[in-house]
C-alpha positions in Angstrom: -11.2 24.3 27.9 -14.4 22.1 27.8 -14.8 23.9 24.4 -11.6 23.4 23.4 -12.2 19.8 24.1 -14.8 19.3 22.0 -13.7 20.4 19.4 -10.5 19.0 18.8 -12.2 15.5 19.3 -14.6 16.7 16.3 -11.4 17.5 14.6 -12.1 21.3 13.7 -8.9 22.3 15.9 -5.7 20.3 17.2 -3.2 21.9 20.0 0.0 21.4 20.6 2.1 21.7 23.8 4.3 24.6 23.4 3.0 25.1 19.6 -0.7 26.5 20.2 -4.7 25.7 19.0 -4.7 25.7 15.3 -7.6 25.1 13.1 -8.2 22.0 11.0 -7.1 18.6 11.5 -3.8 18.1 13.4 -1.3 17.1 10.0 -0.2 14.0 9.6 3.2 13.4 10.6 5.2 10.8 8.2 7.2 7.9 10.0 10.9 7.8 10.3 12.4 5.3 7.9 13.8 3.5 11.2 10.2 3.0 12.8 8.7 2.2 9.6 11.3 -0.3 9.4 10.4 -1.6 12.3 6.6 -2.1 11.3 6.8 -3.7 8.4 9.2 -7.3 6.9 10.5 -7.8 3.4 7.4 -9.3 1.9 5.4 -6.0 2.6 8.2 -3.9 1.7 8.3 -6.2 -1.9 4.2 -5.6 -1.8 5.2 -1.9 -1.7 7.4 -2.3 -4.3 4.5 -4.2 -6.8 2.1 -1.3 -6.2 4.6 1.4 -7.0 6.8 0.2 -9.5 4.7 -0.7 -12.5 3.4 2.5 -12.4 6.6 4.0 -12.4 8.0 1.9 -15.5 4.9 2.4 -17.2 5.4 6.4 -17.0 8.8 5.9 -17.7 7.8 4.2 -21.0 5.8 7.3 -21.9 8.7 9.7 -20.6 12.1 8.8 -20.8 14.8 10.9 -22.8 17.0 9.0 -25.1 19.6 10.2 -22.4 17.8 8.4 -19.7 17.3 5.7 -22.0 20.7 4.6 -22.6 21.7 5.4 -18.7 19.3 2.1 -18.3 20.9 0.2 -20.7 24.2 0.9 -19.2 23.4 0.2 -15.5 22.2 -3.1 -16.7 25.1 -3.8 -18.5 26.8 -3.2 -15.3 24.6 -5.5 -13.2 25.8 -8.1 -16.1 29.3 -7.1 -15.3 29.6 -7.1 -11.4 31.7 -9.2 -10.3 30.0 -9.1 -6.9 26.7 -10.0 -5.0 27.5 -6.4 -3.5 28.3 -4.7 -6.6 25.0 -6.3 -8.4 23.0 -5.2 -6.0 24.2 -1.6 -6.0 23.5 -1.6 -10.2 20.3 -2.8 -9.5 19.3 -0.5 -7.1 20.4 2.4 -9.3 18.5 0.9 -12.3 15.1 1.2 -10.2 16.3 4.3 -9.1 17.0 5.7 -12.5 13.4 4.0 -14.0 11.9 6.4 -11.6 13.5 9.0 -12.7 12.8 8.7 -15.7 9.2 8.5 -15.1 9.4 12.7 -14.1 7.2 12.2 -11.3 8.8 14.0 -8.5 6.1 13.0 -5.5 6.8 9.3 -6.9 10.3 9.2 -6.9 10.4 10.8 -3.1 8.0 7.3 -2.4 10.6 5.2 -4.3 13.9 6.6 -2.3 11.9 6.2 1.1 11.2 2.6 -0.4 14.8 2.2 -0.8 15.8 3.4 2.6 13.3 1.4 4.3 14.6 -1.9 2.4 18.0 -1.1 3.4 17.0 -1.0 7.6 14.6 -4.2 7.1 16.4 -7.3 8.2 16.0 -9.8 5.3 16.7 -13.0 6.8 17.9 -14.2 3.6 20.8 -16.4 2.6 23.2 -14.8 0.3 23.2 -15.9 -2.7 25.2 -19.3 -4.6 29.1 -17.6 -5.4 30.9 -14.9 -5.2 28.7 -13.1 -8.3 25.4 -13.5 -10.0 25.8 -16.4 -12.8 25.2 -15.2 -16.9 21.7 -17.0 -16.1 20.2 -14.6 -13.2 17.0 -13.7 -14.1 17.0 -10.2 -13.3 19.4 -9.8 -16.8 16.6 -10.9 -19.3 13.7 -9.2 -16.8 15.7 -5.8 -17.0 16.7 -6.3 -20.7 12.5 -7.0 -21.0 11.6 -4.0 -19.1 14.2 -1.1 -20.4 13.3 -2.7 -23.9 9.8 -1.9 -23.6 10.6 1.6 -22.2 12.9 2.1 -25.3 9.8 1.0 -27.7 7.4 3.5 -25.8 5.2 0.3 -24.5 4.1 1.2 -21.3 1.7 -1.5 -20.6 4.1 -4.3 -22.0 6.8 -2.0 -19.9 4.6 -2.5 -16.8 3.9 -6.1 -17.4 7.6 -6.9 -17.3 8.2 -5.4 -14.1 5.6 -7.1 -12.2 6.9 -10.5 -13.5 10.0 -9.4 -12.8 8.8 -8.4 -9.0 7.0 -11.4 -8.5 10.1 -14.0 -9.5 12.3 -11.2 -6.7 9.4 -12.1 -4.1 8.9 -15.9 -4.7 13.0 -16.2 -4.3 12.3 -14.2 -1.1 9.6 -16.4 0.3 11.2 -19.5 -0.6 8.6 -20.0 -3.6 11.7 -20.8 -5.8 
């Protein structure tokens, strides 16, 4: 048992009640979304969302069908349309979504939906928005239009640009910066 002990504590074994003494390091086990959620806040989850996401659009730049392409175009056109904070925010979400699926990265867009689940359990301590909708000047319209543009041209950098200036004006309006 001594033995045993030892090395586990080197790492070169790992046991587990009722499982058994396996070699190698013990695997990592990945959080639920509802404890992650309640490790983190809204400005780490929107740090998150900067290290992930202009990667993502830039891929998408270099990857997107035509198809996939014009799926963009339309969800924004429907965040332009909402007639709802709600119904907005559902577009947008499925705009992101869709930019990381159109990146065909399969490992990243697993990262982006636990992203998404994990944003939905955080507590954003936010006020709602001014009026029922999002006014014809919300900035996300021209940021997406920037972004889905520069995917449509094949300009990944300009592509990835976009969304971090987009990000950061999401973040200052979260922290009050705005």
């Amino acid at each position: 048992r001594k033995g045993l002990s030892v090395l586990e504590s080197e790492g070169r074994l790992w046991r587990g009640v009722g499982q058994g003494t396996f070699v190698g390091a013990k695997p990592v086990k990945a959080p639920g979304v509802v404890a992650l959620a309640t490790k983190t806040n809204p400005v780490q989850v929107m740090r998150a969302r900067m290290a992930l996401e202009p990667e993502l659009v830039n891929l998408a730049a270099l990857n997107a069908t035509d198809d996939e392409i014009a799926q963009l175009k339309d969800l924004s056109a429907r965040c332009k349309s909402a007639m709802t904070w709600r119904e907005y925010e559902m577009y947008d979400a499925r705009l992101h979504r869709e930019i990381a699926v159109a990146a065909h990265n399969a490992v990243l867009l697993a990262l982006v939906d636990l992203l998404t689940e994990v944003r939905r359990t955080v507590t954003w301590g936010r006020q709602r928005q001014k009026g029922d909708k999002p006014p014809e000047s919300h900035h996300s319209f021209t940021d997406h239009d920037l972004i889905i543009d520069a995917i449509a041209h094949r300009e990944p950098i300009k592509a990835s640009n976009a969304m971090r200036q987009h990000l950061q004006k999401v973040e200052d309006r979260l922290v009050g910066r705005i």
